[in-house]
C-alpha positions in Angstrom: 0.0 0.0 0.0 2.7 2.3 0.9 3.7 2.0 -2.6 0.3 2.9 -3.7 0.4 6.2 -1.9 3.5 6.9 -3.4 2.9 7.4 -7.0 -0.3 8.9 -5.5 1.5 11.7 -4.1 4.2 12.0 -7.1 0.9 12.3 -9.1 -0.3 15.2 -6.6 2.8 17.2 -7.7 2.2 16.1 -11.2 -1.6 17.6 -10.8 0.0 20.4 -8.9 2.7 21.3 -11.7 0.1 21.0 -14.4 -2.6 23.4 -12.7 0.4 25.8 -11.6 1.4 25.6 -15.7 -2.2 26.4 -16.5 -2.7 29.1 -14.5 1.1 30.8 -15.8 -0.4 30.1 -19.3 -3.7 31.8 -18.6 -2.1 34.9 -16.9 0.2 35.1 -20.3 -2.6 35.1 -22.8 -4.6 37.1 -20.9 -1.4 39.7 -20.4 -1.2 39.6 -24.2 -4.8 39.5 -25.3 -5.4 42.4 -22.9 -2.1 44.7 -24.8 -3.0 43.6 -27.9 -7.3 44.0 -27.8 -7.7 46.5 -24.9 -4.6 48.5 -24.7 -3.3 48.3 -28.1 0.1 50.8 -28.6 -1.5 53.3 -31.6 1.1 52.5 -34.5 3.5 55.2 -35.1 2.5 57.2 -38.2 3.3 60.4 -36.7 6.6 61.9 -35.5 7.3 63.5 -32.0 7.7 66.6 -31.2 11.5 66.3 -31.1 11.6 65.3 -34.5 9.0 68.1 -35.8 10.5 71.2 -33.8 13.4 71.6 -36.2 10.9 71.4 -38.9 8.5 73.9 -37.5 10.9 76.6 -37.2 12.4 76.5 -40.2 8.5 76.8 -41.7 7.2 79.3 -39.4 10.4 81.5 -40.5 8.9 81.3 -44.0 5.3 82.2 -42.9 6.7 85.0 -40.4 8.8 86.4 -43.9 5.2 86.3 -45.7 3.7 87.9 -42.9 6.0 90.6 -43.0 6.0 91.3 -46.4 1.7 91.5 -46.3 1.9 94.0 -44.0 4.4 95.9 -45.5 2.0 97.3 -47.4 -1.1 98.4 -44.8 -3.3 100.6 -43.9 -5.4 99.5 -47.1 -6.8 102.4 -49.5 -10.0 101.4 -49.4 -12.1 100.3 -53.0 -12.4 97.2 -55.4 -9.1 98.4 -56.8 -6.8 98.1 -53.2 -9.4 94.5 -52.7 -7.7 93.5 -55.8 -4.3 94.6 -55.3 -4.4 92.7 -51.5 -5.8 89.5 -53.6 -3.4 89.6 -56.1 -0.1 90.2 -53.4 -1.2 87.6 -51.1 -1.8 85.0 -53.7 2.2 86.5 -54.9 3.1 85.9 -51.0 1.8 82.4 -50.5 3.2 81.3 -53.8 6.5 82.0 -52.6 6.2 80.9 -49.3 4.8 77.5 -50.9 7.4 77.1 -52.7 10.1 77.8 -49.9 7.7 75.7 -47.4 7.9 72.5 -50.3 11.4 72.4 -50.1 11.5 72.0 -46.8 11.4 68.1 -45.7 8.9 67.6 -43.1 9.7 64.5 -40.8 9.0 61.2 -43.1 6.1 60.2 -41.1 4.7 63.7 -41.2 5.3 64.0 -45.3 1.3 63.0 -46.1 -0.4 65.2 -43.8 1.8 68.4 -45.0 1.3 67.5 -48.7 -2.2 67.7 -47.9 -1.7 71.3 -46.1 -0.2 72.7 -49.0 -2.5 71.5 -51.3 -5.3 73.8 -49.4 -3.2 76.6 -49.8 -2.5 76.3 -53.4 -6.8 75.8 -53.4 -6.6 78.7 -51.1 -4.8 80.7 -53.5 -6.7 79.7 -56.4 -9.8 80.9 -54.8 -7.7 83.8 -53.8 -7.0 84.4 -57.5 -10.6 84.3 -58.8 -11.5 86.5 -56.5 -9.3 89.3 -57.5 -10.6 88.7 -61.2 -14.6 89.0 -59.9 -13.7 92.2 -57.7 -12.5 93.7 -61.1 -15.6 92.9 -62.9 -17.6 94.4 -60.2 -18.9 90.5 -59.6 -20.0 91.0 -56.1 -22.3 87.7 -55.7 -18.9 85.9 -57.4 -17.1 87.6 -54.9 -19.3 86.8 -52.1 -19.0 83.2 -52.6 -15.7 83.0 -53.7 -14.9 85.1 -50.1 -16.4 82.3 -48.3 -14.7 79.3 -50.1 -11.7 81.6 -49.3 -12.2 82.1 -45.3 -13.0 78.5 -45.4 -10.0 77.5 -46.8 -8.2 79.4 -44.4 -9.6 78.2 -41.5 -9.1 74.4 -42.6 -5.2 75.8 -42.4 -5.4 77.3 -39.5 -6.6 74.6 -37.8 -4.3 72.3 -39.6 -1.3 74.3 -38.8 -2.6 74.7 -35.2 -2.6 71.2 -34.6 0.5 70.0 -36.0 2.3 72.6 -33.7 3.3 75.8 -36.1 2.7 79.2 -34.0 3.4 81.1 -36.6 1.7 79.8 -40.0 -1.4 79.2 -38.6 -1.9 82.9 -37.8 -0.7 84.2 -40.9 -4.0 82.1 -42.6 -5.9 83.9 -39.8 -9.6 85.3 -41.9 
């Protein structure tokens, strides 16, 4: 009998072993389930604010130069005319600074979303543009509508500059 009891306690420790094995394994997969369902890590498809800092002031030098150069040229006469001549010099700026802005390299991860920013102000500019031509043919409904496409436009890059950190830029498309 004492034999019996033996392998009856070496099969406790099996049982033991095997439960204790169990429960490790359950605590695992439900440490990895739980980081991988409930608390996934986001994917990184933005850079940090280390890596966008250089970027930002070397951009928000360029939109601080545009800024400059718009108000260079204030107080405003007032009249169609001066509404055209402001149209037609701040379409002029924001070429430029879209130009200068484009060949600077934003942070790889960052290189979508700032493509996408200065393709509203190239629409900005176009709408810019149009509106200059409508103020000289005394269009005013054209120009009414083409005035709010225009503040619209501006305040999509506003809130885009905002957002990705520019404290210059995103006042500069202040309407």
């Amino acid at each position: 009998m004492s034999s019996q009891s033996g392998s009856g306690s070496s099969y406790n420790r099996t049982m033991l072993w095997l439960a204790a094995a169990a429960v490790v394994i359950a605590l695992v997969t439900g440490y990895i389930t739980y980081q991988t369902y409930v608390n996934p890590q986001p994917p990184k498809n933005e850079s940090t604010t280390t890596e966008r800092t250089p970027y930002i002031m070397r951009v928000d030098n360029l939109c601080l130069a545009a800024s400059q150069e718009l108000h260079a040229h204030e107080p405003w006469p007032q009249g169609p005319e001066a509404y055209a001549f402001y149209m037609d010099l701040a379409v002029n700026t924001f070429d430029r600074l879209a130009m200068s802005w484009g060949q600077v390299t934003p942070p790889e991860l960052d290189q979508n979303r700032i493509r996408a920013v200065l393709n509203d102000l190239r629409s900005m500019m176009v709408e810019m543009r149009e509106t200059a031509n409508a103020t000289r043919r005394n269009d005013i409904a054209e120009v009414d509508d083409l005035r709010a496409e225009t503040r619209k436009l501006g305040n999509s890059l506003r809130g885009a500059t905002t957002q990705y950190g520019f404290r210059v830029c995103n006042q500069l498309f202040a309407t």
